[in-house]
N, C-alpha and C positions, 0 to 999 in steps of 0.2 A: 240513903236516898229514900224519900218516902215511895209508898208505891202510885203505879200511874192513875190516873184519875180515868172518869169512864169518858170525861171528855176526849182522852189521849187516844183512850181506843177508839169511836166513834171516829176521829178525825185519822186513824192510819185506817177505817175500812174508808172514809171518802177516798182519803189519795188514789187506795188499791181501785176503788170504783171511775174514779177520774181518769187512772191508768187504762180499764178498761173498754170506757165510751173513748177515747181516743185514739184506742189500737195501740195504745205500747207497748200493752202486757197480751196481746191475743190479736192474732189476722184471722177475721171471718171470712169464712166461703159462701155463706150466701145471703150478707147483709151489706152493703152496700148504702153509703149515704151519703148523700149529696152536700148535706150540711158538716163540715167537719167540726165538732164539739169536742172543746177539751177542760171546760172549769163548770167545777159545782161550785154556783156563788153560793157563801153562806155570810152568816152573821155572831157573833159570840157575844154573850153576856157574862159579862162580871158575878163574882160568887158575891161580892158585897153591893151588888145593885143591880136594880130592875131594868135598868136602861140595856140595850146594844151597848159594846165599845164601842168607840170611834178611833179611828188612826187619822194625823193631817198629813194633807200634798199641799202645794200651791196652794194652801189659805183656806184648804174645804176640808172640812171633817170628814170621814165615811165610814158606816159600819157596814159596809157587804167585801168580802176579802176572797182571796185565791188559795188554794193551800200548795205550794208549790216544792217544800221540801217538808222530811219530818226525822228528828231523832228519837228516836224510839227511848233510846237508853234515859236519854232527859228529859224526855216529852217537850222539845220545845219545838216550833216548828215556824218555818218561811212562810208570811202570808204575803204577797202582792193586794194592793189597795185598788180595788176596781170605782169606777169614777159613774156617781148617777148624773145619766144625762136625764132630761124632760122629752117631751115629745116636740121639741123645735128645734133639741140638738143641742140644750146650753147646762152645762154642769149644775147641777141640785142638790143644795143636803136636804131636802124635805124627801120624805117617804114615798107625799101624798103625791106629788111631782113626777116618780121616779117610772120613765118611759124603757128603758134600759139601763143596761150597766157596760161599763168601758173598760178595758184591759190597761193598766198604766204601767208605768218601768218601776214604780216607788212600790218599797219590800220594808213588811219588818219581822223580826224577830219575837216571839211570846212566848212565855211558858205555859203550856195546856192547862197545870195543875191553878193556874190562875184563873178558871172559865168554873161556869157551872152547868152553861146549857150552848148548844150550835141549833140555829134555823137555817136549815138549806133552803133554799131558792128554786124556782124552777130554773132547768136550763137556758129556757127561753130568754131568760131577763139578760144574758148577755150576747151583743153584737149583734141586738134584733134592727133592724130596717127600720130606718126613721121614716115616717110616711110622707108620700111627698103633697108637699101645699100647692095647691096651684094659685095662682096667685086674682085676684077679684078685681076684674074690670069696672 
């Protein structure tokens, strides 16, 4: 087995970090939040190209993913495809577009030693509050 790539490690300190903004690995006594947070959205690049990857759902490409499980031993790991919405609330693959990000049921499988580079995300970009329009008399 070759050895793990630094992607592999990078993405088992997210999980353990993901673990811990969500309280699964640790109960705080005196932090308390209102907003419950539980995914570092990020983005992977291919070792053989400058682009993001993309995974598809329902006909839309997306490069911002979930990390939801990881085997250490194979370095390959569960990513969940999170869904860009716009700022009206309607699914996006443009970047420029992208008002948040969506949690979806659709998962795939990757090998880490296939990555070169991860961009985390701020936390923000998911499940933020579409803002409301009122609408022009």
């Amino acid at each position: 087995m070759d050895k793990p790539s630094c992607i592999c490690h990078a993405m088992k300190r997210l999980l353990k970090e993901q673990q811990i903004i969500a309280g699964i690995d640790m109960e705080f006594q005196f932090i308390c939040s209102a907003k419950k947070v539980d995914t570092i959205p990020f983005m992977l690049n291919a070792t053989n190209k400058n682009k993001p990857f993309r995974a598809f759902y329902n006909c839309i490409a997306t490069p911002f993913f979930r990390l939801e499980k990881m085997d250490e031993d194979t370095c390959c790991a569960q990513l969940s495809l999170l869904e860009a919405v716009d700022i009206e609330g309607n699914p996006t693959d443009s970047c420029d577009d992208l008002f948040t990000l969506r949690k979806t049921k659709s998962c795939i499988i990757v090998n880490l030693n296939c990555f070169c580079a991860i961009t985390p995300l701020p936390l923000e970009c998911v499940n933020r509050p579409l803002p409301i329009i009122e609408p022009k008399c």
